[in-house]
C-alpha positions in Angstrom: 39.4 -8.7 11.9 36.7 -9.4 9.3 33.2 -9.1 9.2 30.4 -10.8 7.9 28.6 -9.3 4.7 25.8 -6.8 6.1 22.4 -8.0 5.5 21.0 -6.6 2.1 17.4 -6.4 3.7 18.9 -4.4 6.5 20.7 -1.7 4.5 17.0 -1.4 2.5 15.0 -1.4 5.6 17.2 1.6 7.2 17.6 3.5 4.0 13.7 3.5 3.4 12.0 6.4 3.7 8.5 5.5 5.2 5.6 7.1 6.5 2.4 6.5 8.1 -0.7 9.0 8.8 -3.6 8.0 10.1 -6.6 9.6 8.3 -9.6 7.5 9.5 -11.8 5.8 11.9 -14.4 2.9 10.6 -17.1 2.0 12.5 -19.4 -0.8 11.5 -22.5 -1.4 13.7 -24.2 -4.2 13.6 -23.7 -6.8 10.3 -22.8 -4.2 7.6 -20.7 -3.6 5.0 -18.5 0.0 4.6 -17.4 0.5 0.8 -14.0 2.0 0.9 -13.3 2.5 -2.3 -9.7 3.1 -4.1 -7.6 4.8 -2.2 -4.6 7.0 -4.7 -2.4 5.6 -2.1 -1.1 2.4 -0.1 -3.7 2.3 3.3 -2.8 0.3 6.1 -5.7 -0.9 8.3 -6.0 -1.8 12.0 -8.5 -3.4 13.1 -9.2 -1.8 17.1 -12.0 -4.0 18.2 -14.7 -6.7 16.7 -14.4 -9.1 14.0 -15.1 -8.9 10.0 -13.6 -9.5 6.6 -11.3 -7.4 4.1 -13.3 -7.7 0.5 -11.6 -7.2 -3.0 -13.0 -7.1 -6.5 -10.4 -9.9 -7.4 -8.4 -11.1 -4.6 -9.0 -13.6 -1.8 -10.7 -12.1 1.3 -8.6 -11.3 4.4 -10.4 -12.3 7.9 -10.6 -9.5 10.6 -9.4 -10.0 14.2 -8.1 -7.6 16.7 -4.4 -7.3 16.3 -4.4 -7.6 12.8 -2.8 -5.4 10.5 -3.4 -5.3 6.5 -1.5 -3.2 4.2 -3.4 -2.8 1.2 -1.8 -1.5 -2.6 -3.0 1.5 -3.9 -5.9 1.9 -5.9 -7.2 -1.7 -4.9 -10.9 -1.6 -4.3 -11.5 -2.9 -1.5 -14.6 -3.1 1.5 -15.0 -3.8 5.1 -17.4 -6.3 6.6 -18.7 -6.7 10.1 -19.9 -9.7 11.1 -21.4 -8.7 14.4 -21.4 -10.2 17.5 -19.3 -9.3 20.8 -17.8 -5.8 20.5 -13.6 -5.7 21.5 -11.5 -2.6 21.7 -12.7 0.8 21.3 -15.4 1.9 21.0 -17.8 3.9 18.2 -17.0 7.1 18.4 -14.3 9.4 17.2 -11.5 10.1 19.2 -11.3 13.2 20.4 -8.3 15.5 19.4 -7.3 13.6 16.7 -8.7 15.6 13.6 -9.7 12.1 12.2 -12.1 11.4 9.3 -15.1 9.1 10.9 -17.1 6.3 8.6 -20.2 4.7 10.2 -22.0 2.2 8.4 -24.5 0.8 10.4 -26.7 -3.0 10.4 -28.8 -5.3 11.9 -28.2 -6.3 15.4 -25.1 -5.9 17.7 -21.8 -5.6 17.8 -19.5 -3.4 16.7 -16.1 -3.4 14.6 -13.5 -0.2 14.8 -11.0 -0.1 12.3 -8.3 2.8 12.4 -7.0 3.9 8.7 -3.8 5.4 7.8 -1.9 5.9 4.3 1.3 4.8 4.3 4.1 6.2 1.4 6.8 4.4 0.8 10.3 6.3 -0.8 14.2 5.3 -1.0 17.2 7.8 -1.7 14.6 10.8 -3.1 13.1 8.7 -4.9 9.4 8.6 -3.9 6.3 5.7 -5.3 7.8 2.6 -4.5 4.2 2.0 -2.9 3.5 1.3 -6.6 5.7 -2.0 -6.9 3.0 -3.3 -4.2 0.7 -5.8 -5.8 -0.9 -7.9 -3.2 -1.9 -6.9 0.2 0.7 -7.8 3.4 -1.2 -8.5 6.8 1.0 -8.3 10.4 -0.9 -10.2 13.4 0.9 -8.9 16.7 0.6 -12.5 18.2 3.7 -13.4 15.5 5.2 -9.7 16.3 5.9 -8.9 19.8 7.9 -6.0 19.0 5.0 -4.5 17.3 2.1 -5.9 19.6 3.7 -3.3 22.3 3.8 -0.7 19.6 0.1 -1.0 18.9 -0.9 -1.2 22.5 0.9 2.1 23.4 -1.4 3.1 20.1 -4.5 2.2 21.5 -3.4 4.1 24.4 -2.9 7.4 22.3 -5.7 6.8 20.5 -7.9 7.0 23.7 -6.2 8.9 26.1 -6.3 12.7 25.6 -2.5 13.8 25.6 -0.7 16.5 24.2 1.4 15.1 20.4 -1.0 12.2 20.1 -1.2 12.1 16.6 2.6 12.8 16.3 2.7 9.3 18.4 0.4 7.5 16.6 2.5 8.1 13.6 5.7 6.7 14.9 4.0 4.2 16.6 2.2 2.9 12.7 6.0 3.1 11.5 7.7 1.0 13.5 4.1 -1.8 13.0 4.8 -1.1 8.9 8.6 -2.0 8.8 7.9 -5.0 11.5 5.5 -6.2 8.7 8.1 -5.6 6.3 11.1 -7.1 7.8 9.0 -10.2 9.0 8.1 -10.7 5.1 11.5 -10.3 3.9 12.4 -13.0 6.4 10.0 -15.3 5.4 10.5 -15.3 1.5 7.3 -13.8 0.9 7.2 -13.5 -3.1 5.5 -10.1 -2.1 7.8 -8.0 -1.3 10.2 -9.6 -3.5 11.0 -6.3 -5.1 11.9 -5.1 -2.1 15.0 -7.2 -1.5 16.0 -6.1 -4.7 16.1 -2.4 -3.7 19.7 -3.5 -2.6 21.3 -4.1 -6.3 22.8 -1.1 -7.4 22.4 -1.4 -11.2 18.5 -2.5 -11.1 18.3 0.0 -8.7 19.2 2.7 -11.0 17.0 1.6 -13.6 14.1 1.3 -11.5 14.4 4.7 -10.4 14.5 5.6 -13.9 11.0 4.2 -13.9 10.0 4.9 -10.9 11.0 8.8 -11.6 9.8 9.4 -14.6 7.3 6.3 -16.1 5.8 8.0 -19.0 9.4 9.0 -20.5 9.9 7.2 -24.3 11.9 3.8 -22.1 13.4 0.6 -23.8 14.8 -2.3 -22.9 18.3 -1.0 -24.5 18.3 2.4 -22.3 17.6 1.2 -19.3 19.6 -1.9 -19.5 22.8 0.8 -20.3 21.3 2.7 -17.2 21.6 -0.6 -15.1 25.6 -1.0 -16.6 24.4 -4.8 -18.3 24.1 -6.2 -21.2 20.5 -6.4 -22.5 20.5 -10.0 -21.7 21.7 -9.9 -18.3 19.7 -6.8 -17.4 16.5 -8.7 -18.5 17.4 -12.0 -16.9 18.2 -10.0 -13.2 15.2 -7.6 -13.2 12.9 -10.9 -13.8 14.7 -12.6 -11.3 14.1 -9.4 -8.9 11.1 -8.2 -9.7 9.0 -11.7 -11.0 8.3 -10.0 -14.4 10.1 -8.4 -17.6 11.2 -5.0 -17.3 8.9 -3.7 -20.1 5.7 -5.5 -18.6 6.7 -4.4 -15.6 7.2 -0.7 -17.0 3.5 -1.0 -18.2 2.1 -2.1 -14.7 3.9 1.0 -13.0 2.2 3.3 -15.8 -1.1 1.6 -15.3 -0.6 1.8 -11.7 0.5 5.9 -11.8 -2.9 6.5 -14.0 -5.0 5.3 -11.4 -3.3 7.8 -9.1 -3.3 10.2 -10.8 -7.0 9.8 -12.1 -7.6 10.3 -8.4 -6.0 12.9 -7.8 -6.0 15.3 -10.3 -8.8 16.5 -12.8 -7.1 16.5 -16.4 -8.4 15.3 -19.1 -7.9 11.3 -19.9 -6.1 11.9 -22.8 -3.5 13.8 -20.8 -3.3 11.2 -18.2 -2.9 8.8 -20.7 0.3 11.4 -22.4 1.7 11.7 -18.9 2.0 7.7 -18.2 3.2 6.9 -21.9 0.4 6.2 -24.0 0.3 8.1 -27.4 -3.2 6.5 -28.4 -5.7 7.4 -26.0 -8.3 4.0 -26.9 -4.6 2.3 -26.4 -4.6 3.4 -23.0 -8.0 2.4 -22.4 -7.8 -0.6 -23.5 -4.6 -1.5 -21.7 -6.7 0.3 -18.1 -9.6 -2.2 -18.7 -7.4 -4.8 -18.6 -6.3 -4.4 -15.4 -8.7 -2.0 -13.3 -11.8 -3.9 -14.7 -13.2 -0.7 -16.4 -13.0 2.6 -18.4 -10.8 5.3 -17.3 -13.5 7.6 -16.8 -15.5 4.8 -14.9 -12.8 4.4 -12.2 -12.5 8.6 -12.0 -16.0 8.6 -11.0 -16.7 6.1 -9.0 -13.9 7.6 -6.8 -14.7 11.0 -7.6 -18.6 10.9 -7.3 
């Protein structure tokens, strides 16, 4: 008896290693707008109740609704806005129990919007970052996700019912809403999440790693097409086809990418971060940051530092 060819999508879906903590509640009173800043990592947002609009410094706006999830990349500036008006779901206050950090920001007249924050990190066979190979944002609304529209309406139950392991519930709960998103994108074709269909190859695979593991090591297009098993044609030609870019431009997006974390997170000097990412000229680095953050190195540290 034969069987049909698993489903490539499926083997990466149930081989990834994903997580999802929530870390926030936002609550926007009245019309206001709550800077958010650049998170170090991927942040998936909820929105509980009211009605508003995701902002980004240079991408499209996503509308607010209850229901609606948005997964947003790391180190992507982005704000929420209320619009005010009738108040749905929760809410402001701060759930109690839940060791949850609280943002108010607060307007003219009523209404209320309450959006629950979580970071979500991405990994696959010890390998750890693919969060980075995110460029756009993904949005989920439960009306096209019945699986998940159950999963976030035992959520809202956690969230305001007092019960022992709430926050261990909420995090499953986010996990199963985060590969639903996933798996509903992958259906659809969405260029998105391209690169994660391509998880599946097992040459790319091993070169991305490569990346992935280590993105300020000396790479070429050579090594890492002998670490993939192809000719340096062929290599090329399938990564572009996989990933929608050339494996070395796409080598310099991860390192740009990994500088913004770590610019975040840690407190060395920007010449090392610049060493640790691959950049031997430090006004190379900065030049090649500006480019795609919109400013200095040491502007983006402090503006999510200060």
């Amino acid at each position: 008896m034969t069987h049909p060819n698993p489903d490539p999508h499926d083997r990466v879906l149930t081989e990834l290693d994903i997580e999802a903590d929530p870390f926030a509640i936002c609550a926007l009173e009245g019309a206001c707008t709550l800077g958010l800043g650049r998170a170090p990592g991927a942040t998936l947002h909820y929105v509980l109740g009211g009605q508003g609009r995701l902002s980004f410094q240079s991408l499209p706006p996503i509308d607010l609704v209850p229901g609606r999830l948005v997964l947003v990349p790391s180190s992507l500036h982005h704000s929420l806005r209320n619009h005010g008006g009738g108040q749905v779901g929760l809410p402001v206050c701060q759930p109690a129990g839940l060791d949850l950090e609280q943002h108010v920001a607060r307007g003219e007249g009523g209404g209320n919007m309450v959006v629950l924050c979580s970071t979500v990190r991405l990994g696959l066979r010890d390998t750890h970052g693919l969060v980075d190979l995110m460029r756009v944002p993904l949005t989920l609304d439960l009306g096209d996700a019945p699986g998940a529209a159950q999963a976030i309406n035992a959520l809202v139950g956690e969230v305001t019912q007092p019960r022992t392991g709430r926050r261990a519930m909420i995090r499953v709960l986010l996990l199963q809403c985060v590969i639903e998103m996933l798996r509903q994108r992958l259906d659809a074709g969405d260029p998105a999440v391209l690169w994660l269909g391509a998880l599946a190859d097992p040459g790319l695979w091993r070169s991305l790693r490569a990346m992935l593991d280590d993105p300020g090591a000396a790479h070429s297009l050579e090594g890492l097409a002998e670490v993939a098993g192809m000719s340096r044609s062929r290599f090329a030609e399938r990564f572009q086809m996989s990933y929608g870019r050339a494996p070395m431009g796409f080598l310099r997006a991860l390192r740009l990418a990994r500088a913004a974390q770590l610019l975040t997170e840690r407190r060395e000097p920007v010449k090392r971060i610049a060493q640790m990412v691959g950049f031997t000229s430090r006004s190379a680095f900065t030049r090649a940051f500006i480019e795609v953050w919109g400013q200095s190195p040491r502007a983006f540290r402090q503006e999510k530092t200060g």
